[in-house]
Backbone as a ProteinNet text record, in pm:
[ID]
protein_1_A
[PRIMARY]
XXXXXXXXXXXXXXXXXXXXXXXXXXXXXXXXXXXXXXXXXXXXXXXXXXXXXXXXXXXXXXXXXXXXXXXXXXXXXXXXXXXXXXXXXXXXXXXXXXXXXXXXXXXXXXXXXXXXXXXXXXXXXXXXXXXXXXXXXXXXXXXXXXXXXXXXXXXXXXXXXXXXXXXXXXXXXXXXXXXXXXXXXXXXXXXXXXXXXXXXXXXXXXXXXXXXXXXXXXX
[TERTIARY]
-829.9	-851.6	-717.3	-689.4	-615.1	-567.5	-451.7	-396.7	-390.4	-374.9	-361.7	-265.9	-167.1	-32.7	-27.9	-25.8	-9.6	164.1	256.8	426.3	409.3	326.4	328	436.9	513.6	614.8	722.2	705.7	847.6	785.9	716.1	694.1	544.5	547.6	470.6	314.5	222.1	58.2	35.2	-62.7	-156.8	-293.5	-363.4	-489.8	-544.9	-671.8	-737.2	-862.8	-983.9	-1117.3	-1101.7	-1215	-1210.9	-1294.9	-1243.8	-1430.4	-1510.2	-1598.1	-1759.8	-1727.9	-1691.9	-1710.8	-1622.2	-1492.9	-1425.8	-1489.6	-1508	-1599.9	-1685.3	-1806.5	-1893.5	-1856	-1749	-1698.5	-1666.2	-1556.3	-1540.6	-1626.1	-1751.7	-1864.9	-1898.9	-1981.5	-2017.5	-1922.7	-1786.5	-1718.7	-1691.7	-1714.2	-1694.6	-1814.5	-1938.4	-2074.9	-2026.2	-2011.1	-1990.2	-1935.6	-1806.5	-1678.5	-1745.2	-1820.8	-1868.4	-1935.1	-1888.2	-1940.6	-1897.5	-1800.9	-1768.5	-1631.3	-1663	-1544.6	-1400.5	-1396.6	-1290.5	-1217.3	-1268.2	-1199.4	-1217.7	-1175.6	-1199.8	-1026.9	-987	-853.7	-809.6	-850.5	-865.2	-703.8	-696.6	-550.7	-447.6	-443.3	-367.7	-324.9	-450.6	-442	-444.6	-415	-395.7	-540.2	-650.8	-769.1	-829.8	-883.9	-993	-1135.4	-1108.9	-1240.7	-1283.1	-1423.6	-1511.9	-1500.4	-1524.2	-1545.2	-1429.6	-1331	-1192.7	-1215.4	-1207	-1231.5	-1145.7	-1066.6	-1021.6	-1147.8	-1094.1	-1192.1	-1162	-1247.6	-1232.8	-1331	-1256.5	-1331.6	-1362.4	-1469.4	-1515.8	-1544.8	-1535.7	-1494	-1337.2	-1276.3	-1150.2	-1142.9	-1234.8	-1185.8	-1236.1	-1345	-1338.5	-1195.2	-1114.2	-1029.9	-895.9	-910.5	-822.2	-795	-965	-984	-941	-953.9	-941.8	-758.4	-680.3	-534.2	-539.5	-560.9	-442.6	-483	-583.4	-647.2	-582.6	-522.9	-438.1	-328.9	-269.2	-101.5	-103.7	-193.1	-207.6	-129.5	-221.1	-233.5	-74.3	-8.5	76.2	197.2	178.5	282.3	265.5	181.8	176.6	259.5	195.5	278.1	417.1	501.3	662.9	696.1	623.2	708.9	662.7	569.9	569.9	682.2	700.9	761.7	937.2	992.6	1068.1	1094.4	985.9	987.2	1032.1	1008.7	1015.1	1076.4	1207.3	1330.7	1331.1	1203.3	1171.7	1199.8	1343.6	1394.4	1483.4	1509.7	1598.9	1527.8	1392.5	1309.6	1282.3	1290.6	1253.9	1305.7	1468.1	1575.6	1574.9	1493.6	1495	1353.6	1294.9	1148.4	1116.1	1130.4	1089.7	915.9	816.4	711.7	663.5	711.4	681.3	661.9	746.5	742.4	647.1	592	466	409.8	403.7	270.4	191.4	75.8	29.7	39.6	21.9	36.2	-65.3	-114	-244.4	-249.9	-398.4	-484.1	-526.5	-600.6	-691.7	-790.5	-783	-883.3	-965.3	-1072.1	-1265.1	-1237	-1238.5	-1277.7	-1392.4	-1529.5	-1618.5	-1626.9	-1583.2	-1592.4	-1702.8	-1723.5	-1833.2	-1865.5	-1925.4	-1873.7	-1822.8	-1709.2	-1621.3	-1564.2	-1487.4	-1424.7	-1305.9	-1178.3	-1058.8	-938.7	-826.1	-736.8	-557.9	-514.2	-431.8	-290	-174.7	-81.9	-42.1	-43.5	11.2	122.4	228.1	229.6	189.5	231.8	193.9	354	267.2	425.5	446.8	530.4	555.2	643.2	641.9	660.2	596.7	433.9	358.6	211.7	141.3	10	-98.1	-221.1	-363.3	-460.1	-513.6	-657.1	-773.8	-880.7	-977.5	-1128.4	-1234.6	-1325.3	-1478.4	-1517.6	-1668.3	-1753.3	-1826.3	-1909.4	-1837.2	-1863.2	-1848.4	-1939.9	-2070.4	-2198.6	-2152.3	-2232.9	-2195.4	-2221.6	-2262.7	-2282.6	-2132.3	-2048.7	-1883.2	-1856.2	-1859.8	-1783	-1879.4	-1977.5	-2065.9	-2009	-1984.6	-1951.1	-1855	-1760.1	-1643.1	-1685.2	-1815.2	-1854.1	-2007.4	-2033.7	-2187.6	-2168.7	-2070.7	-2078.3	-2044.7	-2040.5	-1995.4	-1822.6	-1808.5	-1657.3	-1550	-1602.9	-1508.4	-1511.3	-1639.3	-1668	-1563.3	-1549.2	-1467.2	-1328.6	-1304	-1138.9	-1100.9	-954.4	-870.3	-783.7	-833.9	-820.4	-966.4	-1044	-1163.1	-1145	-1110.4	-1079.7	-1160.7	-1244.3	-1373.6	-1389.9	-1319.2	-1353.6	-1237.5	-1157.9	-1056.1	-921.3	-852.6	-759.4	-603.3	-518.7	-418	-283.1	-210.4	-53	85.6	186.8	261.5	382.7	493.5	642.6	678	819.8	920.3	915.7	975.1	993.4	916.1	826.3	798.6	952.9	917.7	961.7	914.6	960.3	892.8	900.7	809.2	755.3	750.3	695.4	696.3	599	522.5	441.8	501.1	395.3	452.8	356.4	216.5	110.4	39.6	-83	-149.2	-266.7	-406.7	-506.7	-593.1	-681	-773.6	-938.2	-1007.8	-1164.4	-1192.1	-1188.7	-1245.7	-1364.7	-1386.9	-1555.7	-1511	-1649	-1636.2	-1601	-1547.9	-1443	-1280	-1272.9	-1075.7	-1034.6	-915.5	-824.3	-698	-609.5	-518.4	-380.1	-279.4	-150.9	-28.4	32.3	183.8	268.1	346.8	465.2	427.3	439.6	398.6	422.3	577.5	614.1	557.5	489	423.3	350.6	359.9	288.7	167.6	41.4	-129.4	-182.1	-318.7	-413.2	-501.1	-653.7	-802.2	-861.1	-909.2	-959.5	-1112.9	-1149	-1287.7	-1376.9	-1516.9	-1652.8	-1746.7	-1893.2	-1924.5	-2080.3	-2104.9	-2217.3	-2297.9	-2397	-2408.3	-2428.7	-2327.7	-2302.5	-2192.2	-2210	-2094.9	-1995.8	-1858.4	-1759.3	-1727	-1700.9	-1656.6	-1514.6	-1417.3	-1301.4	-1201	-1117.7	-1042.1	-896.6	-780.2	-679.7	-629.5	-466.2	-387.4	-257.3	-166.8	6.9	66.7	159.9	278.7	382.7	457.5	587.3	661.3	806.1	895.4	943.5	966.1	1003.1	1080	1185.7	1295	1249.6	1111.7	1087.2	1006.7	1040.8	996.5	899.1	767.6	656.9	605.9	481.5	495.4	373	322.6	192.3	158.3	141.7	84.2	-60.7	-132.6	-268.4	-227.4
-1223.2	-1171.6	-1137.7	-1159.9	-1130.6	-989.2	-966.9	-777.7	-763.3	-667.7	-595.2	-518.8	-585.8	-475.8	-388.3	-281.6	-172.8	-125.7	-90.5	-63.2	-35.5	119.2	182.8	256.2	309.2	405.7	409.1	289	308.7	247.5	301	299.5	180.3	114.6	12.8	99.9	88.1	112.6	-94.2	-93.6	-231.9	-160.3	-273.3	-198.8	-351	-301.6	-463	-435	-521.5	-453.5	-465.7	-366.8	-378.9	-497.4	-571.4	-690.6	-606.3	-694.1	-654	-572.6	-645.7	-625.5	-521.8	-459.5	-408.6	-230.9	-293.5	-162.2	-154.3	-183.8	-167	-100.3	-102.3	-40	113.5	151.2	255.5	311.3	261.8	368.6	442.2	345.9	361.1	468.3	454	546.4	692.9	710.9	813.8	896.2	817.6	902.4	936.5	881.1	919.4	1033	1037.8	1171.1	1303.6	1275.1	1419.7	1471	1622	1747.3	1743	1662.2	1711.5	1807.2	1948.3	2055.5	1997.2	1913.3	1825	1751.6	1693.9	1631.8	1687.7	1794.1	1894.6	1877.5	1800.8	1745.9	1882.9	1962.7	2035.4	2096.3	2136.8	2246.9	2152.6	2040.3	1945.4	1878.5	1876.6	1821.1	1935.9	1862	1968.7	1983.6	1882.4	1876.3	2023.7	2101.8	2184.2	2118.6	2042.9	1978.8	2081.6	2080.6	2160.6	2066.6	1914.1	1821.4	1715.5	1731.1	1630.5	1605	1497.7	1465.5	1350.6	1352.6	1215.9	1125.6	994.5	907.3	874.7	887.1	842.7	730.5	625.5	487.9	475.3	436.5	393.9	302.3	201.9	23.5	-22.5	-84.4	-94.8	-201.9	-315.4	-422.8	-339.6	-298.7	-218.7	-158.9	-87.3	14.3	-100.2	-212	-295.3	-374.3	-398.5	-484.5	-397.8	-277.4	-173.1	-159.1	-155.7	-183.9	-258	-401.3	-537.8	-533.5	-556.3	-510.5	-390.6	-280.1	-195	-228.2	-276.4	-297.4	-453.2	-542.2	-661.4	-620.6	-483.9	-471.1	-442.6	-313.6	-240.9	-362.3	-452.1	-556	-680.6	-676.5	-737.6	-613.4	-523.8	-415.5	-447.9	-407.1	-431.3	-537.5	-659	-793.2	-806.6	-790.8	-761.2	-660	-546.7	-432.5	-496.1	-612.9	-718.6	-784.5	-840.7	-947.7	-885.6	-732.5	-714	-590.8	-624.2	-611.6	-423.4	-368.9	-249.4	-186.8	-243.4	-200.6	-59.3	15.2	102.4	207.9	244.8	348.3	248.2	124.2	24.3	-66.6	-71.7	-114.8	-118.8	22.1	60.7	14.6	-103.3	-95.4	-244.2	-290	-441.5	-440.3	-536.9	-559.9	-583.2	-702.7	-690.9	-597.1	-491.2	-348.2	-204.1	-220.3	-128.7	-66.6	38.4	106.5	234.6	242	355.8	475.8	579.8	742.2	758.7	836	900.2	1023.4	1050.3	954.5	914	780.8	776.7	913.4	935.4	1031.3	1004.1	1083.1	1046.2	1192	1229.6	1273.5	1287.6	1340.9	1414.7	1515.5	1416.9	1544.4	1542.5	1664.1	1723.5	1792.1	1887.8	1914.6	1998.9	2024.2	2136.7	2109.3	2059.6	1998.2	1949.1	1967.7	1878.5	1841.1	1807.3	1723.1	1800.7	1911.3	1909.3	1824.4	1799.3	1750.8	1753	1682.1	1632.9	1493.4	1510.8	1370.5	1352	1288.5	1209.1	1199.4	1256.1	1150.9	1011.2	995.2	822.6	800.4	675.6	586.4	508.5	480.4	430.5	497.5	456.3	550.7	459.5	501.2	424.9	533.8	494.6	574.3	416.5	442.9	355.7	442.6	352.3	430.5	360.5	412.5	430.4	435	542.7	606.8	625.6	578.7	645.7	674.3	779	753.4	717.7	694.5	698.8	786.1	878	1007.5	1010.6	1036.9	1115.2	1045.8	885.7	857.6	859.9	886.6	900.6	1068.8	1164.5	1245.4	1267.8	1145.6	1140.1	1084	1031.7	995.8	1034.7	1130.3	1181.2	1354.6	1422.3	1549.6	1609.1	1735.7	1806.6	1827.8	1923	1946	1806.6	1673.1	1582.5	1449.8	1410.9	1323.3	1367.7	1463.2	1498.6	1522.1	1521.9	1486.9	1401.4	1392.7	1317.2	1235.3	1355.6	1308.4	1324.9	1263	1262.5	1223.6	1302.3	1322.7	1355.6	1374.6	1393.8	1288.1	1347.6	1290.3	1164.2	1153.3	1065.3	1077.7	1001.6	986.4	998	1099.9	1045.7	1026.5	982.2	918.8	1010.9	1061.7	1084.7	1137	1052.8	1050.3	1068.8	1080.8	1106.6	1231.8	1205.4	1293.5	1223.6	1351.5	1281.1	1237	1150.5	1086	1008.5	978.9	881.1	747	680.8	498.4	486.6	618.8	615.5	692.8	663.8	691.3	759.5	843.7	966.8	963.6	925.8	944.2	804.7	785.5	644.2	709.6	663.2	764.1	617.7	606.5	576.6	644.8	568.8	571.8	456.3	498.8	459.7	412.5	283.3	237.4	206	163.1	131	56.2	65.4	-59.8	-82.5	-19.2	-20.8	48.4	0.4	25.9	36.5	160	174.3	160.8	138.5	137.8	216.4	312.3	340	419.7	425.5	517	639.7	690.8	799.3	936.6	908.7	979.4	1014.4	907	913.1	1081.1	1157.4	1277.4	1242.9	1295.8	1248.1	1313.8	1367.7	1421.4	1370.9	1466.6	1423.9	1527.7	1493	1600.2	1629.4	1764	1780.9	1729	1706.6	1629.1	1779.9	1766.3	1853.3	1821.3	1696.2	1596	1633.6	1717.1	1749.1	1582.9	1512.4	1391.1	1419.9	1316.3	1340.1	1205.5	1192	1084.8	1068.6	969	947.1	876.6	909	801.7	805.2	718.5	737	722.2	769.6	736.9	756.6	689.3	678.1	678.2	658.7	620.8	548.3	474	380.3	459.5	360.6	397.9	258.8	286.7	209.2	243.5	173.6	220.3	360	330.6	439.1	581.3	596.7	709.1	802.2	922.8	961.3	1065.4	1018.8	1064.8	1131.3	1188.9	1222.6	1125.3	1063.2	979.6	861.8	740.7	626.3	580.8	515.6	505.2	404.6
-2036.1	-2171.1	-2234.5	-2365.5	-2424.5	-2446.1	-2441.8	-2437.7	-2621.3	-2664.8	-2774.1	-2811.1	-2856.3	-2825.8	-2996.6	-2942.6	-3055.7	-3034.4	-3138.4	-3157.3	-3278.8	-3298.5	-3439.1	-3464.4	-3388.9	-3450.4	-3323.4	-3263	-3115.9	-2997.4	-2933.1	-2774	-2813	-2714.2	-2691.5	-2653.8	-2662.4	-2623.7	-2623.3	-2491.2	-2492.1	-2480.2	-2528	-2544.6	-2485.3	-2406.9	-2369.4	-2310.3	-2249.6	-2239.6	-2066.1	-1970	-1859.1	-1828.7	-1759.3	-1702.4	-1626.2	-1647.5	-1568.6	-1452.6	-1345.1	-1202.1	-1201.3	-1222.6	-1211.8	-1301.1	-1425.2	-1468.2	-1372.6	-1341.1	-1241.7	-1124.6	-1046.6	-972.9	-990.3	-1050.8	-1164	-1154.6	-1269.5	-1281.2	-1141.6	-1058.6	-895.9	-832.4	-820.2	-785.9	-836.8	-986.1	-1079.6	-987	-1033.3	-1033.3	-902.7	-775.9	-629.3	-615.5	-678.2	-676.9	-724.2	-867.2	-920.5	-840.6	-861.9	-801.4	-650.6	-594.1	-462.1	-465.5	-414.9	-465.6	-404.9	-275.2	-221.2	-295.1	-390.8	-491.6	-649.7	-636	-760	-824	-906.5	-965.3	-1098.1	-1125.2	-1268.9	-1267.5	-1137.1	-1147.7	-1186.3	-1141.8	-1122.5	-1283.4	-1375.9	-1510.8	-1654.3	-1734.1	-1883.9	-1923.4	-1910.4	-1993	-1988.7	-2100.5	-2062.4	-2041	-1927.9	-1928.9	-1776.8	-1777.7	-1633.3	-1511.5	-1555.9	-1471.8	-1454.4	-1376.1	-1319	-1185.3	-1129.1	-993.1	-990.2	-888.5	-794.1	-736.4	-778.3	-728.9	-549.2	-476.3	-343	-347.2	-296.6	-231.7	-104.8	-94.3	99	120.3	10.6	33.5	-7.1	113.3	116.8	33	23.8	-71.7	-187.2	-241.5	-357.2	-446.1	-393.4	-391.6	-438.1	-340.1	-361.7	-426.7	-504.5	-647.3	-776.6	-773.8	-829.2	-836.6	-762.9	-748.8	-790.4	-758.7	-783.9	-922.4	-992.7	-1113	-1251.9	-1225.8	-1253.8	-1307.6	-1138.2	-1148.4	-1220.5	-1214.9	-1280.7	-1458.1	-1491.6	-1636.2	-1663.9	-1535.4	-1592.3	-1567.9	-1484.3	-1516.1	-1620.4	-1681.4	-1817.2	-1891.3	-1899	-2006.5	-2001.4	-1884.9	-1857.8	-1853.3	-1883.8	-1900.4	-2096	-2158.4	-2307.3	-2366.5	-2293.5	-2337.3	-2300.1	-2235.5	-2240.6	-2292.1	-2344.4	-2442.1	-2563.2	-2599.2	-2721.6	-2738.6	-2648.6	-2666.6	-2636.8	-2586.9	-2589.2	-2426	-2383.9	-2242.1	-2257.1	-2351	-2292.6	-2142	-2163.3	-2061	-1913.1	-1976.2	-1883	-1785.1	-1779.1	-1735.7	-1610	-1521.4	-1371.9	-1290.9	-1364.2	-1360	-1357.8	-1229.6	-1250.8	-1228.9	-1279.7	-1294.4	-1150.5	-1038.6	-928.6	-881.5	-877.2	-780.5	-832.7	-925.9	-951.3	-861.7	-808.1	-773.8	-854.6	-794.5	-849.3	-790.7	-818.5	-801.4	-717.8	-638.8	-585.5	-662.4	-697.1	-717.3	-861.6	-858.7	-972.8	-1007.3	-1130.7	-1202.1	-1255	-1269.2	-1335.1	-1439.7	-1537.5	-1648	-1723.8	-1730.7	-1743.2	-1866	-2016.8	-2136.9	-2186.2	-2225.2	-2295	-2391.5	-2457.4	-2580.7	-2578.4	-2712.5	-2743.8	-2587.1	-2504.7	-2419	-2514.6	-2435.5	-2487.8	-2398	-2438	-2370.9	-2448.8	-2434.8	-2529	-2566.5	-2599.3	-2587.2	-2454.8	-2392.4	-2267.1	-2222.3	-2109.3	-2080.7	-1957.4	-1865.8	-1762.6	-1653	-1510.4	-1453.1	-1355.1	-1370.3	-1354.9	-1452	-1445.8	-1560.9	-1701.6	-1646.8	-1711	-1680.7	-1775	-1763.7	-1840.6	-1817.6	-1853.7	-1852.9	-1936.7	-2003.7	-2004.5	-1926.7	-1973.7	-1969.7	-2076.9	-2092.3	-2024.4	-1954	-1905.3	-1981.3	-2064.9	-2116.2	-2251.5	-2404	-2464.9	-2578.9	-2561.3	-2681.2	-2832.6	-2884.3	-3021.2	-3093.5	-3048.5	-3144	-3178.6	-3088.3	-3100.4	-3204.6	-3238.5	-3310.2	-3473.7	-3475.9	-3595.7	-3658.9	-3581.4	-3605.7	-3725	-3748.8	-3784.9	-3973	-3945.1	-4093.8	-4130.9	-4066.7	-4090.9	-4058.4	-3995.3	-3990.5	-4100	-4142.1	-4254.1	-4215.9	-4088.1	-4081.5	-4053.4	-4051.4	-3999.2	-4110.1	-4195.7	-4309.9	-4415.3	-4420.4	-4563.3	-4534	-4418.6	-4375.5	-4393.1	-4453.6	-4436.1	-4305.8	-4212	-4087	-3984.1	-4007.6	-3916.9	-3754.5	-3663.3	-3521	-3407.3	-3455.5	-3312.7	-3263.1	-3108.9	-3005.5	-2981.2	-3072.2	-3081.3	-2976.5	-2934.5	-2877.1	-2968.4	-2966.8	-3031.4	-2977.7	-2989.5	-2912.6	-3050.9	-3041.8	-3126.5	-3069.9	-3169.8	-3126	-3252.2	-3256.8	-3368.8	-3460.6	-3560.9	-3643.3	-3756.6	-3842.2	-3989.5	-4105.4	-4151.5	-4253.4	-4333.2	-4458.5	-4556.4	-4484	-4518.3	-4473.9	-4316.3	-4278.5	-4125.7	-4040.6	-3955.5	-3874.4	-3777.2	-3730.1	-3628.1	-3500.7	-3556.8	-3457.2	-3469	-3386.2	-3355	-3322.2	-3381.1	-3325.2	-3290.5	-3192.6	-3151	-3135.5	-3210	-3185.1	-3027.7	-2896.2	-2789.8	-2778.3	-2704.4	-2686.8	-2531.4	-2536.4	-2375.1	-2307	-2191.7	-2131.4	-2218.5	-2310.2	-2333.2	-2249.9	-2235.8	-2167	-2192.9	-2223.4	-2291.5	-2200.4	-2186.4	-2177.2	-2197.4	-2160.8	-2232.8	-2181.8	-2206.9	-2118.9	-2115.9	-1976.8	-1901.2	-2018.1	-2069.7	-2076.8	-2278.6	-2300.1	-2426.4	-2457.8	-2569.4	-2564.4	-2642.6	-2579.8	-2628.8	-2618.9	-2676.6	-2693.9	-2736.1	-2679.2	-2671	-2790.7	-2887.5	-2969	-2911.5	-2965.6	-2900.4	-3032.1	-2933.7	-2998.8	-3021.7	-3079.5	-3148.4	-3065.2	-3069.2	-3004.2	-2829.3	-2820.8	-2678.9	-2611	-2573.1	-2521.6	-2442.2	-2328.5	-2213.3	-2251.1	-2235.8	-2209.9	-2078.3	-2075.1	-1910.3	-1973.3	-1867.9	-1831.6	-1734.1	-1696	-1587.3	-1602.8	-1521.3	-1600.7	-1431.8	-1444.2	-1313.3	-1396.3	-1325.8	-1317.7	-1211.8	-1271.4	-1210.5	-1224.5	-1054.5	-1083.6	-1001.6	-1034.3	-970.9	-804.2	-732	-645.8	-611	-696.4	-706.5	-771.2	-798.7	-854.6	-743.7	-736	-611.6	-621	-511.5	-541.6	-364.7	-363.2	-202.3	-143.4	-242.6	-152.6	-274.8	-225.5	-287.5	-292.3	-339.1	-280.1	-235.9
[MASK]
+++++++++++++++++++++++++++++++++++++++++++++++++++++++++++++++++++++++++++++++++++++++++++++++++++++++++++++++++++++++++++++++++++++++++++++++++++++++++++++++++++++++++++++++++++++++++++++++++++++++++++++++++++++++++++

């Protein structure tokens, strides 16, 4: 499938859909993880979300379709983010040598649930979505507090760098559906706005790194 490259105001975002089998997995594993206090991830992340869990796999080829699959994406990212001339963060970071962080995360929002400005560590980072009803995003043109905004944000994803200035973008917001899969430097600062909708979101997110970046466990 074709990637989606978004370069609104600097730093590269790809955006692209998950396939079947690979979503399918995901889900299976999400639902598995919730509610085991062993893999209770919350301290670890910014979200005020109730429900964060590390995904644990107990099919090794599973886990492994789930990797090559990942690092597949995040080395498309670093050979685009090459192409287009967007190497200064990227110089120490060849595409072959990717791995991911331990562990993958399952995310569980709900309402009045949020995500505040955060980044990520690694190098590179991914957000993809599971579950996303459509109430959240109806919210944005049928509620009273979010229709008459100029910035209608429930439940939205947003990305933002730089400084304001005239003829220039600062932020990148995303309305999420199901199966995207987002892309971008770790070190990108983002936020999850909260929904209003008693509806649950699901999604999962991980990190890359380069060899040379030093971490205490790999999956």
């Amino acid at each position: 499938m074709k990637h989606e490259m978004h370069s609104p105001f600097g730093p590269l975002i790809m955006q692209t859909s998950i396939p079947d089998d690979v979503f399918d997995v995901l889900c299976k594993i999400s639902n598995q993880s919730r509610g085991k206090e062993e893999l209770d991830f919350r301290r670890k992340l910014a979200g005020n979300i109730r429900d964060e869990y590390k995904l644990h796999f107990d099919n090794a080829d599973e886990k492994q379709d789930v990797i090559d699959y990942l690092i597949g994406l995040a080395k498309d990212y670093v050979n685009e983010a090459r192409d287009q001339y967007k190497v200064k963060r990227f110089n120490d970071i060849k595409a072959k040598n990717l791995q991911i962080i331990d562990p993958i995360w399952v995310n569980f929002m709900k309402q009045g649930e949020w995500n505040p400005a955060h980044f990520h560590a690694g190098h590179i980072s991914c957000v993809a979505y599971l579950k996303v009803p459509h109430e959240i995003s109806g919210e944005n043109t049928e509620s009273g507090s979010s229709k008459r905004s100029n910035q209608p944000t429930a439940g939205k994803i947003q990305w933002t760098y730089g400084e304001s200035m005239h003829f220039s973008q600062t932020f990148f917001t995303k309305t999420p559906k199901e199966k995207d899969i987002f892309i971008f430097p770790a070190d990108l600062k983002h936020f999850v706005y909260p929904f209003k909708s008693e509806v649950e979101r699901v999604s999962i997110s991980c990190n890359f790194i380069a060899p040379n970046y030093q971490v205490n466990k790999l999956l």
